[in-house]
C-alpha positions in Angstrom: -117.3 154.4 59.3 -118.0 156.6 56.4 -116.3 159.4 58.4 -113.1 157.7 58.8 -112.9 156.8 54.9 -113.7 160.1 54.2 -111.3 161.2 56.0 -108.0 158.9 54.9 -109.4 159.6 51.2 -108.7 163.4 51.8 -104.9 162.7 53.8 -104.2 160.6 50.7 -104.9 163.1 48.3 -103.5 165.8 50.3 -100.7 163.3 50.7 -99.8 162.9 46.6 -100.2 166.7 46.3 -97.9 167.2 48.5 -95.5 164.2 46.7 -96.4 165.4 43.0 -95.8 168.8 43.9 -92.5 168.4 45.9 -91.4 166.2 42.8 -92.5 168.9 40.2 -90.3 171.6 42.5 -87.3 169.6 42.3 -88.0 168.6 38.3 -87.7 172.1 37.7 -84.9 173.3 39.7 -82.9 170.6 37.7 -84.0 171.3 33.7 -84.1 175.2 34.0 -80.6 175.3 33.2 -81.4 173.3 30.6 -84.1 175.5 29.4 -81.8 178.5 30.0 -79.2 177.6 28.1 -81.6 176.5 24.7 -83.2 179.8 25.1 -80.1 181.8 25.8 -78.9 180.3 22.8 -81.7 182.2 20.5 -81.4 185.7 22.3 -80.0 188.9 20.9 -77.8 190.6 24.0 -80.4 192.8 25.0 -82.4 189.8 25.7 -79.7 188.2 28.0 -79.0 191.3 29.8 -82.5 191.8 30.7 -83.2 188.7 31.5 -86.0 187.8 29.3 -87.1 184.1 29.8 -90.5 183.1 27.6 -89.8 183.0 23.8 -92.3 184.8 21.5 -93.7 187.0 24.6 -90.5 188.5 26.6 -88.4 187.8 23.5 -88.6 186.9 19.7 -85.9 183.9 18.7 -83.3 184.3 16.6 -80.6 181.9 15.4 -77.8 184.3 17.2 -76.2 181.7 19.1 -76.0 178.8 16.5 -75.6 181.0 13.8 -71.8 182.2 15.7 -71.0 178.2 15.2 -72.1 178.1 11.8 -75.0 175.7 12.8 -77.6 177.7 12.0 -80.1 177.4 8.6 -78.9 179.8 7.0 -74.7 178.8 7.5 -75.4 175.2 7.5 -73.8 175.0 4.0 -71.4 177.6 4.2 -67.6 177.2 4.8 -67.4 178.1 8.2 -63.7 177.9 10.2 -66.1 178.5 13.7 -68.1 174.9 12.8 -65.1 172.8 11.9 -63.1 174.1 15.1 -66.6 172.8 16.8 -66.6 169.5 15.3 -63.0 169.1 15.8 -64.2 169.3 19.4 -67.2 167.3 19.3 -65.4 164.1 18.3 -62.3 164.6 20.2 -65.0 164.7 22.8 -66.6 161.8 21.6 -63.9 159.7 20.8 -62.1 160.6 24.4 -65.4 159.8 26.4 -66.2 156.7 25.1 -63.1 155.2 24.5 -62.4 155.8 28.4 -65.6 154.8 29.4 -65.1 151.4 27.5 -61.6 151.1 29.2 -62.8 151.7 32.5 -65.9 149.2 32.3 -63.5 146.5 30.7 -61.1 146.6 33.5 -63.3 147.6 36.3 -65.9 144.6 35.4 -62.8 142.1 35.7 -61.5 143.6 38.9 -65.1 143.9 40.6 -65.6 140.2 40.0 -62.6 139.0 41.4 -63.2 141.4 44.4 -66.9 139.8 44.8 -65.7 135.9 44.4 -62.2 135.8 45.6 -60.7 136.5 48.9 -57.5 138.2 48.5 -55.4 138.8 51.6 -51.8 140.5 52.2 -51.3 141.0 55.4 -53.4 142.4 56.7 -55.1 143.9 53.4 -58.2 142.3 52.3 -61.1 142.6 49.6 -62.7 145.2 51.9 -59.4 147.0 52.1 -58.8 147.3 48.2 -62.3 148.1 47.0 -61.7 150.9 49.7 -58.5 152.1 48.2 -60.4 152.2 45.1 -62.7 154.4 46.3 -60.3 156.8 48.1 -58.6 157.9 44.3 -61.7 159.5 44.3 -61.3 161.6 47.3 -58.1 164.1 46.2 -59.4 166.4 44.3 -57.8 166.9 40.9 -55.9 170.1 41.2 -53.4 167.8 43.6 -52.8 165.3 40.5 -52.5 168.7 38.2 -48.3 168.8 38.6 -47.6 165.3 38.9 -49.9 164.3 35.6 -48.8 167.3 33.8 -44.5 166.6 34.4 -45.3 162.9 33.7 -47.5 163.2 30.5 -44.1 165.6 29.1 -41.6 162.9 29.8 -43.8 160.5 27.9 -44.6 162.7 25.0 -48.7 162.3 26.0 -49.5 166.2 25.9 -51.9 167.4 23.8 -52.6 163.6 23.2 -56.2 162.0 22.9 -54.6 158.8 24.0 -53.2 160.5 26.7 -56.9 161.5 28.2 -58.4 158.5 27.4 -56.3 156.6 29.4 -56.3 159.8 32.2 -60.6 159.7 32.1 -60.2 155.7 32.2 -58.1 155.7 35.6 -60.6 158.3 36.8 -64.0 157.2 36.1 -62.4 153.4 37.4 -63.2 153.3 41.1 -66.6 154.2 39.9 -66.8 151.3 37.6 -65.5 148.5 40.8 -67.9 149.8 43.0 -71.0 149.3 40.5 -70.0 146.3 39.3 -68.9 144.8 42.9 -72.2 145.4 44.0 -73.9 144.1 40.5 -71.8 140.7 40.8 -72.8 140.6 44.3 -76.5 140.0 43.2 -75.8 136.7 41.2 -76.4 133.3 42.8 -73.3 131.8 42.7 -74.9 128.6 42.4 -75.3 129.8 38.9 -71.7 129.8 38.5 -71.0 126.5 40.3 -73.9 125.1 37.9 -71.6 126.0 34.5 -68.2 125.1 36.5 -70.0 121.7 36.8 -71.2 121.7 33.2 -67.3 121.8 32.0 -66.9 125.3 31.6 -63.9 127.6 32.3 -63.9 130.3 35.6 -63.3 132.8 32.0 -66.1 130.8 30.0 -68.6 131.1 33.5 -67.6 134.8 33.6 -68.1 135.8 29.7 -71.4 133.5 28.9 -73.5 133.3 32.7 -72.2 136.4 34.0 -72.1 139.1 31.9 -75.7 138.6 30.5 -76.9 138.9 33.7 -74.8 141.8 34.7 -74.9 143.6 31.4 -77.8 146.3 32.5 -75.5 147.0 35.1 -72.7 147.4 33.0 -74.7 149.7 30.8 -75.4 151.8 33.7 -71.9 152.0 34.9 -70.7 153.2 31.5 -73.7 156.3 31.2 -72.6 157.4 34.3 -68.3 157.1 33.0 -69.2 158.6 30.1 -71.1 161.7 31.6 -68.7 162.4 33.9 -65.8 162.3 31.1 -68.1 164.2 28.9 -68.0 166.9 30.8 -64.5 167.2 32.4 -62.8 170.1 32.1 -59.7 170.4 34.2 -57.4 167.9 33.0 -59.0 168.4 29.4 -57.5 172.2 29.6 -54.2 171.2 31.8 -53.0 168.6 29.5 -54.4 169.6 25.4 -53.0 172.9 23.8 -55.2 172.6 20.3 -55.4 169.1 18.7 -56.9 167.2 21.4 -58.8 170.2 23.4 -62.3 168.7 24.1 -65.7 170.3 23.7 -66.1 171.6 27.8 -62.8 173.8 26.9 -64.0 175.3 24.0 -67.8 175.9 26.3 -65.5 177.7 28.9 -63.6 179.5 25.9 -66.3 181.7 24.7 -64.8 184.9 26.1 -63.7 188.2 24.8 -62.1 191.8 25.3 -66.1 192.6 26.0 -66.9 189.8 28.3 -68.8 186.3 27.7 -70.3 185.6 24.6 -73.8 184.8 26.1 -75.3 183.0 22.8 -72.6 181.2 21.6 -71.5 179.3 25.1 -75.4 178.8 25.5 -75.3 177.1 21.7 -72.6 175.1 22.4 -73.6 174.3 25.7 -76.9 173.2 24.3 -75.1 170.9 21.4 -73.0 169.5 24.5 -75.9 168.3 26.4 -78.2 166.9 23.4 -75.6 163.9 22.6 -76.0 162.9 26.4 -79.9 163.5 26.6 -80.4 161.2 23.4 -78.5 158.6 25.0 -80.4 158.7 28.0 -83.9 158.1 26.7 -82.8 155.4 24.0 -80.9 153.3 27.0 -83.7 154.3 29.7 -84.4 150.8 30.0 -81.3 149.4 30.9 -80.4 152.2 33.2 -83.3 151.5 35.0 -82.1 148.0 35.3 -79.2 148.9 36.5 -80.5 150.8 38.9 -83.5 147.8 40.0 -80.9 145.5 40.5 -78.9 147.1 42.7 -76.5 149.0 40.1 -75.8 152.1 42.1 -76.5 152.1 45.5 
């Protein structure tokens, strides 16, 4: 007897080592880039050429990268043409992203609830049918809409044009948004809703006051994962802008020369890119995790 529990005590700890260890492996394949790219950001080009990866043992940090920006200490105060070109960028990226994420939750959230508690039918089209031509927007890849988006945004005068991505991100990032939500709505007794139809209110009022509040950690989720994915697009944001309403990914990709890739100042900007989206994350953990409990993202 004491055998056996000897015996399943040691194949469950061999067991979580094996877990922990797997889990650690994968944790690190995803946050070196990270860590590359805040490191890379303090290295003199010797230090990027050679490869040198532990500060303060392989390498000694220096503000190279954020210094280029005009971010640095020492530049923080000074006029610098570099840092308002960057924060030109940084809220033409903010402003694009979220406006377009807001769009696309709006209008997705209205359509995913009629898709979960009406049945439409036209022919022989049905809810199915539509949530799957929803879905299929999102199989052509972008470099087919490239010609059509770029003749159509000219007639309209909508080049160069933050209006003209946000609604471009919002149509994107909106099967997305009908999917997640589809499936959140799908999780809410509809007795609920009979329940307030009985108590005098509206289909609108049912959907705004017993809906939403239930739904809203999914809605939260759906719009971290919009606004990541408009964050960092990059085709359509260097297709469509020329120089008022280029985002923050074109001027990342920018940072060459006559002498190749300026190392230290993509990694900077790179790094100033991602720290926006990693706040986020950790102050709306909880809801994303909601989101995700309740059957969010599937």
């Amino acid at each position: 007897m004491k055998q056996n529990e000897y015996s399943s005590g040691v194949n469950l700890v061999v067991y979580r080592i094996l877990i922990y260890g797997a889990l650690l492996f994968w944790a690190f394949l995803c946050l070196f880039p990270i860590y590359w790219s805040i490191t890379t950001s303090f290295k003199a080009a010797v230090n990027v050429m050679q490869g040198h990866l532990i500060p303060w043992i392989d390498f000694t940090p220096k503000w190279i990268g954020f210094r280029s920006l005009g971010l640095s200490p020492d530049t923080i105060f000074e006029i610098s043409t570099v840092r308002e070109e960057f924060l030109k960028r940084f809220f033409n990226s903010v402003i694009t992203s979220v406006s377009a994420s807001v769009l696309a939750v709006m209008l997705g959230s209205l359509a995913a609830y009629g898709l979960s508690r009406f049945e439409y039918k036209l022919g022989f089209v049905k809810n199915t049918d539509i949530s799957f031509f929803f879905l299929s927007q999102m199989i052509l890849p972008p470099v087919v809409l490239a010609l059509p988006f770029l003749v159509l945004y000219r007639e309209l005068a909508l080049l160069d044009t933050t209006i003209g991505l946000v609604m471009l991100y919002g149509l994107m990032v909106l099967p997305i948004v009908i999917w997640i939500m589809r499936d959140q709505f799908s999780t809410i007794p509809i007795e609920l809703e009979e329940a307030g139809l009985v108590d005098g209110l509206s289909v609108w009022g049912v959907f705004l006051r017993i809906v939403l509040p239930i739904s809203f950690p999914g809605m939260v989720a759906a719009f971290i994962l919009c606004l990541v994915l408009t964050w960092n697009e990059y085709f359509f944001a260097a297709l469509l802008t020329s120089a008022d309403a280029k985002t923050l990914p074109v001027m990342v990709a920018s940072q060459t020369g006559s002498q190749g890739i300026n190392w230290w100042s993509m990694a900077a900007l790179s790094t100033a890119a991602i720290a926006p989206l990693a706040i986020i994350g950790i102050f709306l953990e909880n809801y994303i995790v909601k989101g995700l409990s309740t059957g969010a993202v599937k």
